[in-house]
N, C-alpha and C positions, 0 to 999 in steps of 0.2 A: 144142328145135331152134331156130335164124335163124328169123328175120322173112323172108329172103329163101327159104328152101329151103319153105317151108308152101307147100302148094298150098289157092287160093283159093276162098274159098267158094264150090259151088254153087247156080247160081239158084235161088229158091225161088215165083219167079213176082213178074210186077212189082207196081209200083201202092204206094202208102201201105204196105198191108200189108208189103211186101216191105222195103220201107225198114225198117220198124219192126224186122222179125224180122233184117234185117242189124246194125241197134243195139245189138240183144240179142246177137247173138254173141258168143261170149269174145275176151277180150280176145287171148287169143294168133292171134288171126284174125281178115282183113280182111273189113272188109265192101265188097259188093260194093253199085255206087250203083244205084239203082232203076233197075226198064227205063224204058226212054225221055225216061230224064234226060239232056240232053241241054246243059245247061246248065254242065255241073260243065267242071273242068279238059278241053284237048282231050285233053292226057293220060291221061285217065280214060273214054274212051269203054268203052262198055259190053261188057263179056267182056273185057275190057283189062286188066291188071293195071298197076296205077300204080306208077309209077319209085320208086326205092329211096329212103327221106329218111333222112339222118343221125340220131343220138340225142339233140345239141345241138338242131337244128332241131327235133324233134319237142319235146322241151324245154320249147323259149320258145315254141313254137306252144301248149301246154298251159298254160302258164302264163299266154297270152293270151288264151286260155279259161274260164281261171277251173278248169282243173281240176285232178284229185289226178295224183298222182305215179303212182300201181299204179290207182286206183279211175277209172274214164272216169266223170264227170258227162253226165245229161238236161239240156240245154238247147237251147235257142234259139241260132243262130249268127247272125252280124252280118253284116251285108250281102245282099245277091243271091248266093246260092252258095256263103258263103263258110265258112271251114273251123271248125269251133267242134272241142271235146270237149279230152282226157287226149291224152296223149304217143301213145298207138293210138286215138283215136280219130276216127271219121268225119267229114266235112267237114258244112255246114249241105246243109240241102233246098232244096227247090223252091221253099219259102215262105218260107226262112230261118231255118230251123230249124235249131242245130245237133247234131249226131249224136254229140257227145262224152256222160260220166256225167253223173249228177244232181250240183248243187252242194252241198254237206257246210252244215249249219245248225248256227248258234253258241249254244253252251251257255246255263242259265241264268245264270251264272257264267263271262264269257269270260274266263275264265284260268285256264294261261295264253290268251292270246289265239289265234284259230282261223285269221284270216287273216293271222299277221305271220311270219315267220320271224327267224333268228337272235334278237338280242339283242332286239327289237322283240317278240318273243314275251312278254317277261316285263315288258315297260312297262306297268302297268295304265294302261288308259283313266280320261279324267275323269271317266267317269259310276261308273266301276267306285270310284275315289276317293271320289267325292261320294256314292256310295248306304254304303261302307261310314262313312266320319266321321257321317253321320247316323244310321245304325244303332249306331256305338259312342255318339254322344250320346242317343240312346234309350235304350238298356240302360242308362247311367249315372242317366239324370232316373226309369227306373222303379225303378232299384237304390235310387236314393237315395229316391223315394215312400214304397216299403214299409220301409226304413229310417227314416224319419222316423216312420212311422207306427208301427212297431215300439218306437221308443226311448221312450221315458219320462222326465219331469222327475225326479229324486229329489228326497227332501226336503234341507233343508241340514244339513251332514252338523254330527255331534255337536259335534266337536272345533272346527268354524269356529265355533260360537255359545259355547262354553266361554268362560266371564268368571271375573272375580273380583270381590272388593269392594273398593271404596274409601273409606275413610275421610280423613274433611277436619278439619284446624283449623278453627277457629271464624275466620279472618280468609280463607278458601278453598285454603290451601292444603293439598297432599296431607301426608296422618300414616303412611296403610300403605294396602294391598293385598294382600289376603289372602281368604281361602275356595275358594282356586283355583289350577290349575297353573299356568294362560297369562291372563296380565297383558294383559287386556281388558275394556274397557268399552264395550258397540255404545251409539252414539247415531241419532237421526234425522235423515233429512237436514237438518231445520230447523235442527239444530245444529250441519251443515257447514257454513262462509263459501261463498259461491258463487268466492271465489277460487283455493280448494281446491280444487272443482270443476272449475274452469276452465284451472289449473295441470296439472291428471293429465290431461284434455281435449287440452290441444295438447300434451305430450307424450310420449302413449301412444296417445291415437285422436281423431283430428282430426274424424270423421266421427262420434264418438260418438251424436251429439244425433238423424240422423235414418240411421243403417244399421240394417240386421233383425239387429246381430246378429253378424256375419260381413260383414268389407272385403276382396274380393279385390283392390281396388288398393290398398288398405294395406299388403297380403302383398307385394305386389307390388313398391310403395316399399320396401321393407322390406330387401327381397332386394339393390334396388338400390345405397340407402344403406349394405349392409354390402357391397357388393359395392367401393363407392366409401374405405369406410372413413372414413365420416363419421359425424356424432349419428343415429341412428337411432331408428323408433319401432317399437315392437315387432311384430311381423305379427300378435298374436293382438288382440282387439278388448279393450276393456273388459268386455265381455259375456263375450266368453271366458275372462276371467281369473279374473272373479267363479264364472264355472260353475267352473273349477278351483280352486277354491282354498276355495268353499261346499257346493258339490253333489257333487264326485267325490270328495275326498277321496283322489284320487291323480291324485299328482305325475309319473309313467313319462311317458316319453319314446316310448312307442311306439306303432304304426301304429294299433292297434286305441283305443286311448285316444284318439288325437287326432280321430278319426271320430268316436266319439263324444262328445268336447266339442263336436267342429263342430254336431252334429244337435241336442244339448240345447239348446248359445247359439242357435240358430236359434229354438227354442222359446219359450225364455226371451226372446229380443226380442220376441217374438210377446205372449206374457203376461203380461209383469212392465214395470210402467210404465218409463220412464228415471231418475227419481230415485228407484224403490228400488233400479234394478241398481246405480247409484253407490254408495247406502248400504250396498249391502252390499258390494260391492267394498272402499270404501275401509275399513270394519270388520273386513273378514277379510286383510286384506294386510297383512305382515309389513314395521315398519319400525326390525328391529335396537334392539339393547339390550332385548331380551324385551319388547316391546314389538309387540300385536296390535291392531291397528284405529288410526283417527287420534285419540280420544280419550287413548288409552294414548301415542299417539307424542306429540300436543301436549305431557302433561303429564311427563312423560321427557325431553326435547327442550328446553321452556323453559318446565314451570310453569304452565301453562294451562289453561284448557278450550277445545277445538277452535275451540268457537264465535270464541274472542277471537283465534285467529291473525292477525296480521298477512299481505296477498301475499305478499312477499318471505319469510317466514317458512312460507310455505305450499309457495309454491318448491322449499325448500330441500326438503321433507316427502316433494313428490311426485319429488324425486330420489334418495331414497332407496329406491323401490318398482324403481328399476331394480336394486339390489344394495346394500343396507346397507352389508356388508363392507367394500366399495368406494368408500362414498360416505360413510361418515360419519368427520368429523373424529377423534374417538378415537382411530379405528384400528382393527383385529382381526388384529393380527400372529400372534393366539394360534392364530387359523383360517388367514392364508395371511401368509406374514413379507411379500409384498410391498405388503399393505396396512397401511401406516408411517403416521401420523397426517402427515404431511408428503405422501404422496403422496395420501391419501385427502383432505384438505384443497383442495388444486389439483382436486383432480378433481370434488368437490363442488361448488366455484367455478364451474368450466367448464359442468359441467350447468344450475345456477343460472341463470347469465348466459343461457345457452342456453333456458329453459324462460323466462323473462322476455319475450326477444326475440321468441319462439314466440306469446305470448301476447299481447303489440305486434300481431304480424301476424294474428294470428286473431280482435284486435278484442275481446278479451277484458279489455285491460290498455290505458288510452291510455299515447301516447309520455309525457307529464307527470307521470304516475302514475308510470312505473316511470322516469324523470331520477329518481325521489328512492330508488330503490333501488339505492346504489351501492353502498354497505358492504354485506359476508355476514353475514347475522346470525347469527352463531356460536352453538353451541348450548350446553347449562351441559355442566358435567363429568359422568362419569359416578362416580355417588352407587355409593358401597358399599353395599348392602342389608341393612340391619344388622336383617333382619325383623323380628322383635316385642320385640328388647331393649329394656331399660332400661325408662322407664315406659310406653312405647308399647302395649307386651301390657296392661298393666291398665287401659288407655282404650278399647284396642280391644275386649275384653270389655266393659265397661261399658255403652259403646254397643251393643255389640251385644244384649245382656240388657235394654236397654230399649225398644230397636224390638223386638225379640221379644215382649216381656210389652206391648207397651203397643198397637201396629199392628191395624187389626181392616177388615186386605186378607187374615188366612188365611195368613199367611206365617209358617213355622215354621221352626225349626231345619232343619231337611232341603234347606226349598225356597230358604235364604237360602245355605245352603251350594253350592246350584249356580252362585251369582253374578251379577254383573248390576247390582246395586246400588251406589248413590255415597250414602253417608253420612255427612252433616254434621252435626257435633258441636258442642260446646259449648265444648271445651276451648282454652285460650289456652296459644298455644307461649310463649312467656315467662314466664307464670307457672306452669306443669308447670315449668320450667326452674329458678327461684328458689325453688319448692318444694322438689325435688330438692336443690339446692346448701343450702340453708338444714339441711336435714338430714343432707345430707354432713359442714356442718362442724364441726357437734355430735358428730357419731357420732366422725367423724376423731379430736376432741380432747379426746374423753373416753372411747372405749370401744376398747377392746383386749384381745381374746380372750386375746392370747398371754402377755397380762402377768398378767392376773386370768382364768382359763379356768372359776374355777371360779362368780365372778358377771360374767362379762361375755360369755359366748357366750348364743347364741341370742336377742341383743338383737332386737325389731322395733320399725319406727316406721311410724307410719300418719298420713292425713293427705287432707282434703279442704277444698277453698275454691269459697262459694260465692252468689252474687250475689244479694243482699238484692228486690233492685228487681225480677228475673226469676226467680229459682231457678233460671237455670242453674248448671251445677259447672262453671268457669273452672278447676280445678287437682284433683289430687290426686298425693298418694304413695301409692303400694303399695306398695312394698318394696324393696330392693337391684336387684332385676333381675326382670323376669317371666320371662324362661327360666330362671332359678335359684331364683327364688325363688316358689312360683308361688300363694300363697296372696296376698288382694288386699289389705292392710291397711288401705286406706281403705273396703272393705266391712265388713260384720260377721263380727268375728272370734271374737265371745264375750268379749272383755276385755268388762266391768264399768267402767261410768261415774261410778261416784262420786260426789262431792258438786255436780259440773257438770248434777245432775239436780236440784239443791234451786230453780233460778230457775220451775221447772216446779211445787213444791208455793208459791212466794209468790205465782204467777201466779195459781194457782189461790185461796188465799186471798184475793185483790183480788178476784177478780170473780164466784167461789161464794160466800165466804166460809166460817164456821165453825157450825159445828149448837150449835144452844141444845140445850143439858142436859136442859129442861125437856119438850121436846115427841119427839116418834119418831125412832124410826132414819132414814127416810127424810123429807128435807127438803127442800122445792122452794125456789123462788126468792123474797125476802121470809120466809122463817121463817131465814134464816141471816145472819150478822152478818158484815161484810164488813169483812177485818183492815186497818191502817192501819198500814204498815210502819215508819215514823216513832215512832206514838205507844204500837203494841202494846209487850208487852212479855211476855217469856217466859223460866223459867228455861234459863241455864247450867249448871247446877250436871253436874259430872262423876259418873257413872253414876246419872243421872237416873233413878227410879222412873217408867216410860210410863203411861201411865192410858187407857181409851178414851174420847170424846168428853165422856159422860156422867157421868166421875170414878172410874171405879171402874179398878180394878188392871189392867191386861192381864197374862194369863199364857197362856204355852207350854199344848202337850197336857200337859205333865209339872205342870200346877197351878205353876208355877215363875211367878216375877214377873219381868219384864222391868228391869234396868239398862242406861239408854244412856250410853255411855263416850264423852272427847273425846277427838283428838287428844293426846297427850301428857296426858292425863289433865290437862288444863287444865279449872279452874272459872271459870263467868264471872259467875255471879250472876244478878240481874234482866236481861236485856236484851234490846234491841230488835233487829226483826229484820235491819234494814239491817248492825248491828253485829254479828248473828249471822253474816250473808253475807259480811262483809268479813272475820271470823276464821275464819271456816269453821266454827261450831260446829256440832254432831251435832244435839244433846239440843233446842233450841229446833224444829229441820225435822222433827225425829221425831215431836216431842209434836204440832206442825204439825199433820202430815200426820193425825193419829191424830182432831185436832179436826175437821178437814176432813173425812175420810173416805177411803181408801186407792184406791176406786175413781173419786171425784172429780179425786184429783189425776191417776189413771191414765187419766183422761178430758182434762184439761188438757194433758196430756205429748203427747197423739193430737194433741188439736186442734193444738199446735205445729208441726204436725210429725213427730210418733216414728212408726214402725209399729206397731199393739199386738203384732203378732206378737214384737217383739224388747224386747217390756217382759215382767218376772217377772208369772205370773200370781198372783202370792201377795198376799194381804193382810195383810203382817207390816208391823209398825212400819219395819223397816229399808229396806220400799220406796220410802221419801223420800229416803234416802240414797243413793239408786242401786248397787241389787245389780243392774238389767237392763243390759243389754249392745247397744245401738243402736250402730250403725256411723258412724264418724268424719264420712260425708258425710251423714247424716242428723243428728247431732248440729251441723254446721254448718247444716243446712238450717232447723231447727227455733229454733235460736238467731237467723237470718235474721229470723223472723218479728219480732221483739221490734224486730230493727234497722230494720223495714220499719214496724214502729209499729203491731203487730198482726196485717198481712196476710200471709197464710199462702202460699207458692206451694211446690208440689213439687218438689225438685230434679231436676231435668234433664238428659241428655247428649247428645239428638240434638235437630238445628235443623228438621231436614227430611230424607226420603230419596228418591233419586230412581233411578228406572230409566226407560232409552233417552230420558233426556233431559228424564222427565214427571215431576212429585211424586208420590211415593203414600202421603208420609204426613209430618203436622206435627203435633207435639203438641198436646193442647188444655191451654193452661197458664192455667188462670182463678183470682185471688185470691179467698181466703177469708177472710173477717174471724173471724178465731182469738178475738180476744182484742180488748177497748175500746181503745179510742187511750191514754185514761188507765191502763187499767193495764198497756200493754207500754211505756208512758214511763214509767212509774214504775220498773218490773223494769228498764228500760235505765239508770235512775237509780240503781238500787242497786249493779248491775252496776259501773257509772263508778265508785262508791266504793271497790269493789273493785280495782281497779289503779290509782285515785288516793290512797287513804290512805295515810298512811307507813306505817301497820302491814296494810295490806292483801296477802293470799295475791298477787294476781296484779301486783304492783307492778313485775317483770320485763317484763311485755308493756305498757310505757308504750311508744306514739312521741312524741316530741318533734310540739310541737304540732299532734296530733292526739288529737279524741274518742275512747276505747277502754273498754268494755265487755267483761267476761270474766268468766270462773271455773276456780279449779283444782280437780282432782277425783283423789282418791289413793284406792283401794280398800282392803279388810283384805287382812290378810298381805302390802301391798306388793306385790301381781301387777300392777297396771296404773297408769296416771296418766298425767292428762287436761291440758291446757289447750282453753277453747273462749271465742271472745273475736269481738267485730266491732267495726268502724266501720260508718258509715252506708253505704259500699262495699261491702263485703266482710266474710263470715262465713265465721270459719275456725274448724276443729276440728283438733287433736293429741295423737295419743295412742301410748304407750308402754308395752311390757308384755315379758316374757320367755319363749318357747315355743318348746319342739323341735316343731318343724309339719314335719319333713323325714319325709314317708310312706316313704322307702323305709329308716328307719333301724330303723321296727317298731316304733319305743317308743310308751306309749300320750301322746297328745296330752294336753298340759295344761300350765296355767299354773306358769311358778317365781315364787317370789321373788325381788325385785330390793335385798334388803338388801347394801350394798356394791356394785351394780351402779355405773360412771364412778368409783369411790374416792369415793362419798357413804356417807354410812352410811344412809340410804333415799331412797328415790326419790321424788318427789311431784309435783305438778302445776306447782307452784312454780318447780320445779328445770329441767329440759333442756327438757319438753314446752313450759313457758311461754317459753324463750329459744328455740326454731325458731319457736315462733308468730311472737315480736315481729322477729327474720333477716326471716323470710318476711315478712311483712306491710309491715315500713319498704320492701323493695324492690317489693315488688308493688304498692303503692302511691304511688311516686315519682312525679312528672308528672302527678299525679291533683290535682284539685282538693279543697282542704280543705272536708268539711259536716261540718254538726253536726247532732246526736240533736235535736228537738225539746222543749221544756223537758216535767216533768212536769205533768198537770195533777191536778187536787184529785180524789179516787176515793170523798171521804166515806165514808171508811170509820173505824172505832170503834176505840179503844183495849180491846184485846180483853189481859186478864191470863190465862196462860195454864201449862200445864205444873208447877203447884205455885208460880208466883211472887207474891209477895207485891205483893198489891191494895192502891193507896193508900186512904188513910181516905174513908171517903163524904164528897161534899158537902154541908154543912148548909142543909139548908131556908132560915134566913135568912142575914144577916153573920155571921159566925162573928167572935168576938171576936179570932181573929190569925190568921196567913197557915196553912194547913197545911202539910205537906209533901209534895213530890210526887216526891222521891227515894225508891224503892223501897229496903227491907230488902237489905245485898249478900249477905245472908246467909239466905235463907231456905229454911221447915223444908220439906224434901221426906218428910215423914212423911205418906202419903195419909190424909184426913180419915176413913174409915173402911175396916175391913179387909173386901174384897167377898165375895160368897157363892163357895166354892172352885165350885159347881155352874154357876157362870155367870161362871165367867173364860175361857172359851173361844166363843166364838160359830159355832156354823158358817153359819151366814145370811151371816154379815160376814166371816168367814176362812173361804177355801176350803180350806187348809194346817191348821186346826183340829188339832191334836196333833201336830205334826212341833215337834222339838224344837231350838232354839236353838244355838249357838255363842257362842266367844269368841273376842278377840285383837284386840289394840293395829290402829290406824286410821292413816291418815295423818297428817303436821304439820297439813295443809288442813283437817282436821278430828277427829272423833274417831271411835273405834272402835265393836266391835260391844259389845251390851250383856251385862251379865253375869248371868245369872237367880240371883237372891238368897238362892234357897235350896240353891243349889251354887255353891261358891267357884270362881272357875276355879282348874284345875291346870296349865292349856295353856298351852306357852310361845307369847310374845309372835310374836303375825303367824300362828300356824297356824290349821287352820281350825276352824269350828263342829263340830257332831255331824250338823246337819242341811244338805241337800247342793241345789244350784243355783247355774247358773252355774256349771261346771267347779270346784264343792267352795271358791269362793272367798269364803267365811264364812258359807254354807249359806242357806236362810230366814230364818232371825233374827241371823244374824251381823253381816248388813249393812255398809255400806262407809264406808270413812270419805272426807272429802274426796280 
């Protein structure tokens, strides 16, 4: 019902009380004012009902109250009398109290807000602001607490430490890269230029030196500078790049990753010094043309090692970690067409000049320094990757087989294969090259599969050079191609050396000498008579009767007597032994070796040089002749010795190897005195007659004036031939032989014969091997300085008559009434002075082969063939092999090899 039609409360008795209980009355009823208030409107006298107020008025009177709209608020009223409360409610008291509702109390959360209306309701207050921004950066610093504490540094992932290996020229430049997928080599910081450092510095993170880690005004520049479209530096830190690119091993672009790159780089600035973050930043960043860390990029780039960068050249390095594709001159049309070496060029420039400038201003670079960096220093071409062809695979084995076998860091096949290493060798690019070509042009102009299929396939050439003074290997050939061809020819291949092995039984006569007849098998030092190569003399004579030291018969297990055969079945008579080595004869080295003792000389061949492993362990007469099979660069190495004038050094292929910068291994290469000064001048004396005689074997390897020392060496049956020859420079070995070595063809491996091989009618040391030597040697030797061998000096050694040759007449005690003669019989009787006991033609003390049986067939021109045992004629045609088998059946044990 109205306001107006209510009839008014009844009194309920005056005083406080009464006021109170009229307060309380509901709202749809007035209250009536305390008795004997007398104070209030005169309107309002007591029992009076007060005048009618509008709804507007009551309204703004409640709103000037402070109260609700439906609810009357308890309060206090303003003034003497005056009217307080809600739209119905009472006026103030006696005291001033007003009689309106209690006033409504603001949330904990006033919003929306309690006392605003309309739009004013939903303005949050500034405290209501400032308590939530602080509360959301709380929850952010404690989100990110237990996030940090949560996350974990990983270790660095696989693939950012994955290298390879390097191999160097012996002058430092790179040969290959290999053991690995990604063409990397980390070094230490000591081996980054501090310009490099300071180039990536000011234009990727300026702040690098002292931020945790994480720059938010980096980000910040960052945003702006792309925002401007200008140079820009990247918003993520140096720290950050390195954590992505070492630790995470992903690349994603999204929210979760970048969180936690943020938390790890915060870490990582924390515990990892500043110059290892650089090191390994700049190690694991990719700077195009397969090229991972700065050492790879240096030497890709221009040929270097990081250490040697030039600024400006450094510049250009760290412009590339903004986007290769993009920035390097080549180009990558192949990845996006609009990176055109034209436009990659200019834009390469731009950054350059740009990171220069940068590095001006950051104090990095004075203004003076960089006036001289005007020109860009353009980088080389990019190289084809011709990986391990041509001779590069058989260098790169080599080396690698000798820091293997020789390193005692524990590094094994396995652990060399994970990479990491830089490995410098021995080898000279120019002369791998002249080796090469020298071989090519022999092969070119004399051998042709297609015209002669049936003697001219499966020609090989092999071939090592190697330096007298150090025993490193400066060169060698392996073969047509290491991808094709994959057997090493300048290793041991099982060819047979031939008569290139006889300077190894003279060596041994000079300074062992020959066992007196008279006294034991075994004879030390002073019971043996030391031969004088000049004045001994020993028969020639073709299929010499062998004898053992002591005179008596040698024979096979089959009681069989030994014949040594020459070359061409040539006799020579009485002669001496320099004249033996100049004709190549058999029959004088045979009987030699037999006077010496088989295991003496096999002891002389070590001390040179040989491996024993790759010398026959037989003690057959024909071991003087060289039935063993040592490899082309040991047969150079050992011949070294002679040119070094005694001193023996191991050949060589690694200088030094080094990982992250450090050495971990250099060969211990210490001379050994092999041999007297006198008698390896002497051997090199004999040697020189040998390519200085008209009628000497190696007279093809003369250079015009230069000293040369050599010997040819032609096997039986014509399977191999040898040249091996030095100057005081350089010791070279070459050899030649014919083998199907292709494993996938299933035939069994072995030696052919080279009769008819080039349209020769045989092959010899003489021939092809002796003309690559002398190619090879006149060039590798150009620009070098001419020395010479050191003269011989005197070895006092005895004229030793030997092998059945006819002894001049004794000297007579007093003057003999007229001159004797001292020209030896050319004719003398090789009829042994008595026939020995069949019981004690075989020794096994002294031959470990004791009964293996003998061979036949014709010898090299260089020298002569195997011998013919006397109590069975041969039936064998000419060049095949013995009965008895080593060395690949190539004239067995006793067949032995002719020059």
């Amino acid at each position: 019902m109205s306001e107006h039609r209510r009839k008014p409360p009844q009194s309920q008795g005056g005083g406080r009380a009464a006021a109170r209980r009229a307060a309380q009355q509901p709202s749809g009823r007035r209250a009536a004012p305390p008795r004997g208030d007398t104070s209030g409107s005169p309107s309002a006298a007591y029992g009076e009902e007060r005048p009618h107020v509008g709804r507007a008025e009551a309204r703004r009177a409640a709103q000037r109250s402070g109260g609700g709209r439906r609810r009357v608020d308890e309060g206090a009223g303003s003034g003497h009398g005056g009217r307080g409360g809600g739209r119905r409610g009472g006026g103030g008291g006696h005291e001033g109290r007003g009689r309106g509702g209690r006033p409504s109390k603001p949330r904990f959360i006033d919003y929306p807000r309690h006392n605003k209306y309309g739009w004013r309701r939903w303005v949050p207050s500034w405290k209501l602001v400032t308590g939530l921004c602080l509360g959301f950066v709380g929850s952010l610093m404690a989100a990110a607490t237990i996030a940090y504490a949560m996350v974990g540094v990983p270790n660095p992932d696989a693939t950012a430490e994955a290298q390879n290996n390097v191999y160097y020229w012996a002058d430092g430049s790179q040969m290959a890269a290999t053991g690995g997928e990604i063409n990397r080599q980390i070094v230490g910081i000591d081996q980054i230029p501090d310009a490099m450092q300071n180039a990536v510095i000011s234009a990727e993170n300026k702040t690098f030196r002292s931020d945790s880690g994480i720059d938010p005004m980096g980000i910040g520049r960052a945003l702006v500078n792309m925002a401007k479209g200008g140079q820009t530096q990247g918003g993520s830190t140096i720290t950050q790049q390195y954590v992505k690119n070492a630790r995470l091993g992903d690349q994603s672009q999204t929210l979760t990753r970048k969180f936690k790159e943020l938390f790890i780089s915060i870490k990582v600035g924390t515990d990892m010094d500043k110059p290892d973050i650089m090191a390994g930043y700049l190690n694991t960043s990719y700077y195009g043309r397969g090229a991972y860390g700065i050492q790879a990029a240096a030497r890709t780039y221009y040929g270097k090692n990081a250490k040697d960068l030039e600024p400006d050249e450094c510049a250009f390095l760290a412009s590339l970690l903004k986007g290769a594709t993009y920035f390097d001159p080549a180009g990558a049309r192949d990845i996006d067409p609009a990176a055109t070496p034209e436009a990659n060029l200019a834009r390469a420039k731009e950054r350059w000049n740009w990171i220069l400038d940068e590095m001006v201003k950051d104090g990095h670079l004075s203004a003076a320094q960089r006036a001289k960096y005007t020109k860009f220093p353009k980088p080389h071409a990019i190289k084809k990757n011709a990986q391990l062809s041509g001779q590069v695979g058989y260098l790169v084995d080599l080396a690698k087989s000798y820091f293997l076998n020789n390193n005692d860091q524990g590094i094994d096949a396995n652990k060399l294969a994970r990479g990491g290493y830089e490995i410098h060798t021995t080898f000279q690019k120019d002369r791998v090259k002249k080796l090469e070509a020298a071989v090519k042009k022999v092969r070119d102009a004399n051998i042709n599969p297609k015209k002669r299929p049936e003697t001219d396939t499966h020609v090989q050439f092999g071939g090592a050079s190697v330096d007298p003074k150090s025993g490193a290997i400066v060169a060698v050939y392996g073969g047509v191609d290491a991808t094709k061809h994959f057997t090493n020819n300048a290793d041991q291949t099982g060819a047979q050396v031939g008569s290139t092995f006889k300077p190894f039984v003279l060596a041994a006569a000079m300074q062992d000498g020959v066992r007196d007849p008279k006294l034991g098998e075994e004879q030390g030092p002073g019971e043996r008579k030391i031969v004088d190569p000049d004045k001994s003399r020993y028969s020639g004579k073709n299929k010499l009767k062998i004898k053992k030291y002591d005179g008596t018969v040698w024979r096979n297990q089959d009681n069989e007597e030994w014949l040594q055969t020459n070359d061409g079945n040539e006799s020579y008579g009485n002669i001496d032994l320099r004249e033996a080595m100049v004709h190549s004869a058999n029959s004088p080295f045979v009987q030699l070796g037999m006077d010496i003792g088989i295991p003496t000389v096999r002891a002389a061949a070590v001390k040179a040089g040989l491996l024993e492993s790759s010398l026959s362990k037989s003690n057959v007469p024909s071991f003087s002749i060289g039935i063993s099979d040592p490899s082309a660069i040991r047969m150079a190495g050992s011949y070294a010795t002679f040119a070094a004038n005694g001193e023996q050094r191991d050949p060589y292929s690694v200088t030094r190897v080094d990982e992250r910068g450090k050495t971990i291994f250099k060969p211990d290469i210490k001379p050994k005195r092999a041999f007297t000064t006198a008698v390896a001048s002497n051997v090199t004396d004999v040697l020189r007659s040998v390519v200085d005689d008209p009628e000497g074997t190696g007279k093809n390897a003369r250079i015009p004036g230069r000293q040369v020392a050599g010997k040819t060496g032609t096997t039986d049956g014509n399977k191999s031939a040898w040249f091996v020859g030095y100057t005081p420079q350089l010791s070279t070995a070459i050899d030649m032989y014919r083998m199907d070595d292709d494993e996938k063809s299933g035939k069994k491996r072995e030696f052919l014969e080279m009769y008819g091989t080039g349209a020769q009618k045989k092959i010899h040391g003489a021939s092809f091997p002796s003309e690559i030597w002398q190619t090879y040697m006149t060039q590798a030797l150009k620009n070098t300085a001419l020395e010479t061998f050191p003269e011989p000096e005197s070895i006092d050694g005895e004229a030793i008559w030997g092998g059945g040759a006819s002894s001049p007449p004794p000297s007579p005690s007093t003057t003999p009434s007229g001159t004797p003669s001292t020209t030896p019989s050319v004719d003398p009787s090789t009829t042994p002075s008595g026939s020995p006991d069949p019981s004690q033609s075989c020794n096994p003390w002294e031959d470990i082969t004791c009964g293996t049986k003998g061979g036949t067939g014709n010898g090299g021109v260089d020298g002569g063939p195997t011998g013919d045992p006397t109590t069975s004629p041969s039936t064998t045609a000419p060049g095949t092999n013995g009965n008895g088998g080593n060395g690949n059946g190539n004239g067995g044990f006793f067949g032995g090899t002719s020059s």
